[in-house]
N, C-alpha and C positions, 0 to 999 in steps of 0.2 A: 308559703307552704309550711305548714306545720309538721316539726320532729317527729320521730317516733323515736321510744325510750328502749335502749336496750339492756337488759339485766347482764350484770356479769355475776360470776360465780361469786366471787370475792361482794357481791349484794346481798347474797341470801344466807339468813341469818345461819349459823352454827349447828343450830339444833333440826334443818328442814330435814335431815335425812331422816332424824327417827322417830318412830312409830308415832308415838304419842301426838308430833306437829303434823304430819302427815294425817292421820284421821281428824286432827281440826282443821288443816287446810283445804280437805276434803268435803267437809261441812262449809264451809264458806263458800267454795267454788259451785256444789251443789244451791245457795243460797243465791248465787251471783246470775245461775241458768235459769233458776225459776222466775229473779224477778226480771230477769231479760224476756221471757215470756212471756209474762206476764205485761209486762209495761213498754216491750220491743225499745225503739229508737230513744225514749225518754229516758229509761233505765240506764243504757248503750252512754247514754250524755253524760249522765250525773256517773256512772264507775270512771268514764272517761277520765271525768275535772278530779275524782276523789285520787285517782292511782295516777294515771300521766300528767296531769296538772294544767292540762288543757280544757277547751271546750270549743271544740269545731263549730263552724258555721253551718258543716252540711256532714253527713255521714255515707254521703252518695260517692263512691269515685268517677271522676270522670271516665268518660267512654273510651278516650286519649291514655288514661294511665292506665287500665285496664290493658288496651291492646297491646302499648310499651312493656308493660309486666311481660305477659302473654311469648312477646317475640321476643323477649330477655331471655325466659325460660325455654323457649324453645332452642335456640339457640346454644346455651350453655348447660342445659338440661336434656340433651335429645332423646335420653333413655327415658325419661317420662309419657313422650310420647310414641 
């Protein structure tokens, strides 16, 4: 099973808070939704391998992790549902 990466604070660079990084990160993110629509699963692949350093075999969760999530969250979420 492959990681998932999780950012801490002490990752993100100095400057995100202000204005100026914020409207380029803005423009990027924007750039990141259109070519995920554009190009869906393939795009999905390649930010995957460029930012987590991975590259799944499948971008499907199984139906098993799905439900586990599901009764985790129900569970220790109950005000969700």
């Amino acid at each position: 099973m492959e990681q998932i990466r999780t950012i801490r604070s002490r990752d993100v660079r100095d400057d995100f808070y202000k204005p100026h990084f914020q409207e380029s990160a803005a423009e990027i993110v924007r750039t990141i939704i259109e070519n995920v629509r554009r190009w869906g699963d393939d795009a999905v692949t390649e930010y995957s391998a460029a930012f987590d350093k991975i590259t799944p075999a499948s971008l499907r969760i199984p139906a098993e992790a799905t439900q586990a999530a599901l009764a985790n969250l129900q569970a220790n979420e109950p005000a969700l549902y």
